[in-house]
N, C-alpha and C positions, 0 to 999 in steps of 0.2 A: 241640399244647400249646406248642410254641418259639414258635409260628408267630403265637399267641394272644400270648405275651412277649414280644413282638420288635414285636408290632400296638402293646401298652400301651406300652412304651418310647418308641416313636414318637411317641405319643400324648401322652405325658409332658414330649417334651423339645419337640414343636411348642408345647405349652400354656407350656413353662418361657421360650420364643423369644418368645410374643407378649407374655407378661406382662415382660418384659423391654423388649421395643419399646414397648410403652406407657408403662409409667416413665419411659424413654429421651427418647420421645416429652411426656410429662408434666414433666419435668426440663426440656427443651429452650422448653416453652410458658412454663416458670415466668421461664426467666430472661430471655425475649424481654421478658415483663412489667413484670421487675425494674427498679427506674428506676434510669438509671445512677449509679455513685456519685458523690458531687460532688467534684468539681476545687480541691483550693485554691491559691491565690495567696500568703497571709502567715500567719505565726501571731504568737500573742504570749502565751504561755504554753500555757493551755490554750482561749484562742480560736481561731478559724480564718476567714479570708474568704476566702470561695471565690469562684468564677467568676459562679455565677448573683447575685451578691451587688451585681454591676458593670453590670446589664443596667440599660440606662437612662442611663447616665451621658452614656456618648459620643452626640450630637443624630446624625441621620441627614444625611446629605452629607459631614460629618466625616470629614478627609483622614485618612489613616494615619498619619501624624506628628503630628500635631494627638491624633490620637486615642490612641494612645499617651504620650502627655504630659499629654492629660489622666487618665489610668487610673493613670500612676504618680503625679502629684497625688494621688490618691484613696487608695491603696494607702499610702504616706506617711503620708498625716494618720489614715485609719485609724489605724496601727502608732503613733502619736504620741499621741492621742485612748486607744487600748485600754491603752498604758503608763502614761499619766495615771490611768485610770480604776483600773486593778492596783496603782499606788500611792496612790492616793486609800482604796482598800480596808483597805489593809493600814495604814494610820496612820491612817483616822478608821471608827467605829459608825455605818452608817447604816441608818436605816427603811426599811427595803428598800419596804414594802408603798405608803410615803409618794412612795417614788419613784416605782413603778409609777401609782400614783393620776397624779402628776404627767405619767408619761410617754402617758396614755389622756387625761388632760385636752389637750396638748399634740397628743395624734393627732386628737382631736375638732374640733379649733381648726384645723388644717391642713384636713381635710376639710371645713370649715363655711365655712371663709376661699375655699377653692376652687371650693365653690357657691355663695355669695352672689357672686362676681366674676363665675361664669359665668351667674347671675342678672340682676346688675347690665348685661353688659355688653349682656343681650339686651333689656333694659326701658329702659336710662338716653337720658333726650332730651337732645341736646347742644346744642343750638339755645338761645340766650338771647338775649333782645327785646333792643331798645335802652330801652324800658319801663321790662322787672325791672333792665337796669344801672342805671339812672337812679333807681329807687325806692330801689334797696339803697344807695346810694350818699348820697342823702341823709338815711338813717337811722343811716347809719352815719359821717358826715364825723368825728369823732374818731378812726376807726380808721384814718384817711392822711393822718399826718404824716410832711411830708417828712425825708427824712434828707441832703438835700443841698441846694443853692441850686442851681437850675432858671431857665432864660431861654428868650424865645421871639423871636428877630432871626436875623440874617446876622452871617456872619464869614467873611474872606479873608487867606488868606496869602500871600503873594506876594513873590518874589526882586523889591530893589529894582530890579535892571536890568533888569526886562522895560520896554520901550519902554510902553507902553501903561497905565502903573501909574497915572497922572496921572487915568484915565478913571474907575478901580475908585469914588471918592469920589462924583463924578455919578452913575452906573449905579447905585451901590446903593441909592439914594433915592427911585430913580424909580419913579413906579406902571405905567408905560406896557410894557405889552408888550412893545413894541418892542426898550425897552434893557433888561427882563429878558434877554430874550435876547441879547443883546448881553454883558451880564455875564457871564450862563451861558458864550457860546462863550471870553469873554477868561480865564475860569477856568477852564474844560476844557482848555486852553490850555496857559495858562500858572501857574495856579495850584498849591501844594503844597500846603495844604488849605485846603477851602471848606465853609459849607452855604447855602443861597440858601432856603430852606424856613421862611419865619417863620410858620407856622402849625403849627410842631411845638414841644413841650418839650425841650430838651435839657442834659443836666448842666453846669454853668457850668463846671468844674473839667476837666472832661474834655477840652471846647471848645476852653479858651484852654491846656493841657497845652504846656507846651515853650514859651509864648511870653513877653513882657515882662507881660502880663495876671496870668500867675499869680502874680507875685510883687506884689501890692495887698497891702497889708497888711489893710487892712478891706473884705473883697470885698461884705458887706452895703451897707455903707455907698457905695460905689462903683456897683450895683447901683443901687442909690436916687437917685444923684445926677446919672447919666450915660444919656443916649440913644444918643451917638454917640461912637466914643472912636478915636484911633488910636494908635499903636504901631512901633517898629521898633529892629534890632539888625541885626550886623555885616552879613547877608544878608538878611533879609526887612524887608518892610514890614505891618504888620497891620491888619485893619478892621473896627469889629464895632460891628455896631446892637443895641441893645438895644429889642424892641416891648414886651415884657413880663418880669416877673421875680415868682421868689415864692424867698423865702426858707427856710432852714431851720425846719423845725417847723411852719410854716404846710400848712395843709390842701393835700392834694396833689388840682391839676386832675385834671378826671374822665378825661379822653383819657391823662392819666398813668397812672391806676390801672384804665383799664378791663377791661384783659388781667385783672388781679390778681380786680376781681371777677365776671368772666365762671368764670374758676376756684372762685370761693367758693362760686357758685350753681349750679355742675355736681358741686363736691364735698357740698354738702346735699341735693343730690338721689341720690347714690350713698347717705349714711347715711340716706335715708328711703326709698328703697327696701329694705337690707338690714333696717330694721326692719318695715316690712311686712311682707318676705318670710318674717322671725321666726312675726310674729301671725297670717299664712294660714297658714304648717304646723300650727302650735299648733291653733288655730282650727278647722283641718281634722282632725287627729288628733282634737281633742271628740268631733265631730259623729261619727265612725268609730270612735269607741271603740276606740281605738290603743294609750291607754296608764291605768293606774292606780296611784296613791300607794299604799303600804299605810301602815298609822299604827297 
């Protein structure tokens, strides 16, 4: 009979050991599970930013000083931004629901803005004829007007005492080869500014900057009047041809504004792509029966 209670006892406290270990065991799996608690960084009342709040911010390569600097930026204007927001609360009634509308319109638009780019950037042709400049250009000649007086010559600056100054007046007139180069080397030279390139536009004003030129009283009118001009003060001597000129407000040459509308017509193909890409989703959603109005 002992022998029988002393087997059950046994029996009793092995079973009271495993169900203990299991729990044990049970406790142990739960908290492995448990995610850990999060970390915070700043509070401002009853907000909190925490750690995982930060991921993203710092770009990868990003030194440790660098990235440190940027994380307390962020932590800053946080804590600056959630006092604003704590005072904005407490002195004005706001729609809360109007907000959230706001805040879900404004996440739609981040995310739509970020597909249509990454849309855009795999569809868009960036290639533009000399063609479509040339069409766009004269459909549109109202939309380039100059905002400055423009000339297309030579200009030289040059210390009177370079020996060889006498030469600059011949050399620049000449069509021959020869004494271009000739000029070129005598203003590589010895020249303080030059440009020898009369098949370019360049700003009259910017040109003749710093010399007796800019002080014309009526630079139109001198434009108009003058092919060949020269110049000079206490150091230099000045020289400047004039092949072409176009005035203020007058239609701006094409070679001027070509940059401007190679840009026009790579920027109307980014908005006619992103609207395409509108009416294929739409389009596509129909045909799949993706979505329905109720009324």
């Amino acid at each position: 009979m002992r022998t029988l209670k002393k087997t059950n006892s046994l029996l009793a406290l092995f079973t009271l050991t495993v169900l203990c270990s299991c729990e044990l065991l049970q406790v142990k799996k739960q908290d492995e599970t448990k995610p850990p608690e999060k970390k915070p960084v700043a509070r401002v009342h009853n907000a909190y930013l925490y750690e995982t709040d930060l991921e993203g911010i710092v770009p990868e390569g990003t030194s440790k000083t660098d990235s440190a600097g940027r994380v307390a930026i962020y932590i800053n204007n946080w804590v600056r931004k959630q006092l604003l927001i704590d005072e904005a609360k407490a002195k004005i009634d706001f729609d809360e629901a109007d907000i959230q509308r706001k805040i879900l319109d404004y996440r739609y638009s981040l995310i739509a803005y970020q597909y249509q780019a990454y849309y855009i950037n795999q569809h868009l042709d960036k290639n533009v004829s000399e063609e479509e400049i040339q069409e766009y250009y004269n459909a549109n000649l109202d939309n380039f007007p100059l905002k400055q007086n423009i000339i297309r010559g030579k200009y030289v600056k040059m210390a009177s005492s370079v020996p060889k100054i006498g030469d600059v007046k011949k050399l620049i007139f000449s069509t021959q080869e020869k004494n271009k180069e000739k000029l070129q080397e005598l203003c590589f030279g010895y020249a303080a500014n030059y440009t020898l390139e009369d098949s370019v536009w360049i700003n009259f004003d910017d040109l003749v900057k710093g010399s007796p030129f800019a002080e014309i009283p009526n630079t139109v009118q001198f434009l108009r009047n003058r092919k060949y001009a020269e110049a000079s003060d206490d150091t230099y001597k000045y020289f400047l041809v004039i092949t072409e000129y176009k005035k203020t407000d007058d239609i701006a040459p094409l070679d001027v504004v070509r940059d401007q509308i190679r840009d026009i017509i790579i920027n109307k193909r980014k908005i006619a792509l992103a609207k395409d890409l509108e009416k294929e989703v739409y389009n596509e959603a129909i045909k799949q029966n993706s979505f329905e109005i109720y009324r």
